[in-house]
C-alpha positions as CSV (number, residue, x, y, z in Angstrom):
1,X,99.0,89.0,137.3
2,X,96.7,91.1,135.0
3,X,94.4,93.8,135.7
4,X,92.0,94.9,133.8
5,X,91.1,98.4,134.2
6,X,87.2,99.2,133.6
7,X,86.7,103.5,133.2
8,X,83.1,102.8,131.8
9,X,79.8,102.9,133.0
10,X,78.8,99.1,131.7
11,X,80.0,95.8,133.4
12,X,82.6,94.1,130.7
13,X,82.3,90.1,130.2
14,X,86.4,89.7,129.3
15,X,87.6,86.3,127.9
16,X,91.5,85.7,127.9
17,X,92.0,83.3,125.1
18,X,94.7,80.1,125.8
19,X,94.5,80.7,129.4
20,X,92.6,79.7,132.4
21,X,93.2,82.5,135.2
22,X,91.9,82.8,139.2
23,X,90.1,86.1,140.1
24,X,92.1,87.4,143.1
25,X,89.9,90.9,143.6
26,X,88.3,93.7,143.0
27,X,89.2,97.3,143.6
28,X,87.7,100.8,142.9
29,X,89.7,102.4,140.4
30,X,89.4,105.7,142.3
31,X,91.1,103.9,145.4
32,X,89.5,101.7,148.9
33,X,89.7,98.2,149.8
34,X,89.7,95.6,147.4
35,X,87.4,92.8,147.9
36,X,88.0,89.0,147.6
37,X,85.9,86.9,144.5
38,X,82.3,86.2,144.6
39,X,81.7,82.4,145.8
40,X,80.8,81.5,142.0
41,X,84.3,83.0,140.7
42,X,86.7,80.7,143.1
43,X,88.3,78.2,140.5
44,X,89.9,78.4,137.2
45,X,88.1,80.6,134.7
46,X,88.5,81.8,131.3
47,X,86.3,84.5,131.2
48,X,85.3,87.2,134.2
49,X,83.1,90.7,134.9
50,X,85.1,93.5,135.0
51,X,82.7,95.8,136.7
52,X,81.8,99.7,136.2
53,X,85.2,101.9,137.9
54,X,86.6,98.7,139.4
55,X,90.3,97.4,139.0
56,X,89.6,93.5,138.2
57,X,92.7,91.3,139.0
58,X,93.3,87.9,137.4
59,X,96.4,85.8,137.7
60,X,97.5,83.5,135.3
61,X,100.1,80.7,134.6
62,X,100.8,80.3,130.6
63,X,102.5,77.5,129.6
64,X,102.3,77.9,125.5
65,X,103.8,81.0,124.0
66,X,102.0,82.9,120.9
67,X,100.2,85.3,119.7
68,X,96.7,85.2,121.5
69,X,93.8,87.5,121.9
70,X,91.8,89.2,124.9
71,X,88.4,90.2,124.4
72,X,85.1,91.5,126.1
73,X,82.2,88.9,125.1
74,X,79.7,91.7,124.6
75,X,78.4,90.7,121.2
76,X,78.8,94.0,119.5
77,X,82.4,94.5,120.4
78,X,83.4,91.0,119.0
79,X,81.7,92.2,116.1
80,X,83.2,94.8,115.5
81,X,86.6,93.0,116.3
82,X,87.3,94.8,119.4
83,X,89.8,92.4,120.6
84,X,93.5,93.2,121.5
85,X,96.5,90.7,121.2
86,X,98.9,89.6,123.5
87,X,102.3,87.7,123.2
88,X,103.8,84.7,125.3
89,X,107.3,84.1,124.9
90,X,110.9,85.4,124.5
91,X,110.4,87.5,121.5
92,X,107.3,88.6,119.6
93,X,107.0,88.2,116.0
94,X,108.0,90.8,114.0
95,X,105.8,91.9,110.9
């Protein structure tokens, strides 16, 4: 289960690379009810909205382990390599 924290004022495309994930909800970051998917998010996805002061939770089932990268799809951030890795597996590689 991942969730992706959002403290900023724009909605945030995020793309989780070597996975495909289920949205399970959305939650305010500043506390309430959490609310299920929209009809167009039920399914497997690889990429989701993480919404303006919402808590977006994804779960995921990895079967491959690696070094991978997480990433908002806005085209300035992956231009600016704005991405942030992630391991699967026992141990992560040491550099």
């Amino acid at each position: 289960m991942w969730e992706l924290h959002n403290f900023t004022e724009d909605a945030h495309p995020i793309h989780i690379h070597e996975v495909q994930f289920q949205v399970v909800n959305r939650q305010p970051v500043a506390g309430g009810a959490a609310r299920d998917p929209e009809p167009s998010e039920r399914g497997y996805k690889d990429t989701v909205i993480a919404y303006p002061g919402e808590i977006t939770r994804v779960k995921a089932l990895f079967d491959r382990a690696g070094l991978f990268v997480w990433h908002c799809h806005i085209v300035e951030h992956e231009d600016n390599e704005m991405m942030r890795p992630y391991f699967i597996g026992p141990n992560p590689p040491t550099t």
